[in-house]
C-alpha positions as CSV (number, residue, x, y, z in Angstrom):
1,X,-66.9,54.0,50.0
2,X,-67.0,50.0,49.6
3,X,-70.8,48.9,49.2
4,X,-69.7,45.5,50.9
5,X,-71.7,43.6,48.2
6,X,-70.0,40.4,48.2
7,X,-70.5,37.7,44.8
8,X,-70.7,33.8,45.4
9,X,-70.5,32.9,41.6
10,X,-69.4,29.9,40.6
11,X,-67.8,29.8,37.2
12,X,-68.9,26.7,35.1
13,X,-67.5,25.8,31.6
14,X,-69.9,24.0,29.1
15,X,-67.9,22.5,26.4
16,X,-68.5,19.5,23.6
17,X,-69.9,19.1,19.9
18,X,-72.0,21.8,19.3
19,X,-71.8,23.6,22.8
20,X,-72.3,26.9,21.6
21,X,-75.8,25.4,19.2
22,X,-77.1,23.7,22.2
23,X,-76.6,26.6,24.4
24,X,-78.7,28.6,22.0
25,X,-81.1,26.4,22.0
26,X,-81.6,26.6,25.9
27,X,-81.7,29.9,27.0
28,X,-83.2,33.4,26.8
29,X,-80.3,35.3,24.5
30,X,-78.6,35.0,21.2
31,X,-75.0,33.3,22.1
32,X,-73.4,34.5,19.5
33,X,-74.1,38.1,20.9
34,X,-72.3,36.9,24.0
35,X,-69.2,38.3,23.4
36,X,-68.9,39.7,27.6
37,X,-70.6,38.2,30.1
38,X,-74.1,38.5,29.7
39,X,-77.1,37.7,32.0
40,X,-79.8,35.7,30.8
41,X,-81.5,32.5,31.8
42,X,-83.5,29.3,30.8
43,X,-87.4,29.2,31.0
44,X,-89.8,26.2,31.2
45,X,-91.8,25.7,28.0
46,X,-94.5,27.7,29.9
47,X,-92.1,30.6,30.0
48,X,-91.8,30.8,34.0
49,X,-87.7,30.9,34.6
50,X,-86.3,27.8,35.8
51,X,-83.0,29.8,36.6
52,X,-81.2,33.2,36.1
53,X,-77.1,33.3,35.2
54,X,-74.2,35.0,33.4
55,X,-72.7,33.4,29.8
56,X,-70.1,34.3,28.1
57,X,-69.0,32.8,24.4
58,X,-65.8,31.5,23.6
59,X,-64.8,29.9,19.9
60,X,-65.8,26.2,21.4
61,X,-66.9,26.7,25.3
62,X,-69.7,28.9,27.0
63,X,-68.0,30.3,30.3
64,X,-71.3,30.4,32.9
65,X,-71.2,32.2,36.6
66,X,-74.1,31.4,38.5
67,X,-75.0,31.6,42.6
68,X,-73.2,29.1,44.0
69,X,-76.1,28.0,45.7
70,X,-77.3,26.9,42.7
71,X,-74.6,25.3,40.6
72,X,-76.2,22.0,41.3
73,X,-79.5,22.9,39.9
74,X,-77.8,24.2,36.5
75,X,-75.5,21.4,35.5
76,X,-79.1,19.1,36.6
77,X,-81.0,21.6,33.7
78,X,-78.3,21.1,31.2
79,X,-78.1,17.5,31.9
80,X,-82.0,17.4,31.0
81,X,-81.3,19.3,28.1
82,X,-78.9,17.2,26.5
83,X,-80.0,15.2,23.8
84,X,-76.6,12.7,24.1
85,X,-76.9,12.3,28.1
């Protein structure tokens, strides 16, 4: 029996100097555990969750899935993260 659950992830790759640092710095789990897709997210500095996705590592890129819906929202939070935008 199907369950019909359909996914509308959209798979983002975060790459650069020091991708897999800044990522750590960002969200809720330790990258470097990250070995399969893992969920976890990135909090305000009051702690409330600003947004809820997948991450993966890789030797030099973070491979993210997140809702399609809001793939705009996330690269906006990583953007306001980035000490070199």
């Amino acid at each position: 029996m199907s369950s019909g659950m359909k996914t509308t992830l959209q798979s983002i790759t975060v790459s650069g100097q020091d991708v897999l640092g800044f990522m750590q710095r960002i969200m809720t789990q330790d990258i470097h555990q990250c070995t399969q897709p893992t969920l976890s997210s990135i909090c305000q500095s009051s702690g409330k969750v600003t947004i809820i996705f997948w991450i993966q590592k890789d030797k030099d890129c973070a491979h993210i899935w997140v809702d399609q819906s809001l793939t705009t929202t996330f690269c906006q939070l990583i953007r306001h993260y980035d000490p070199f935008q």
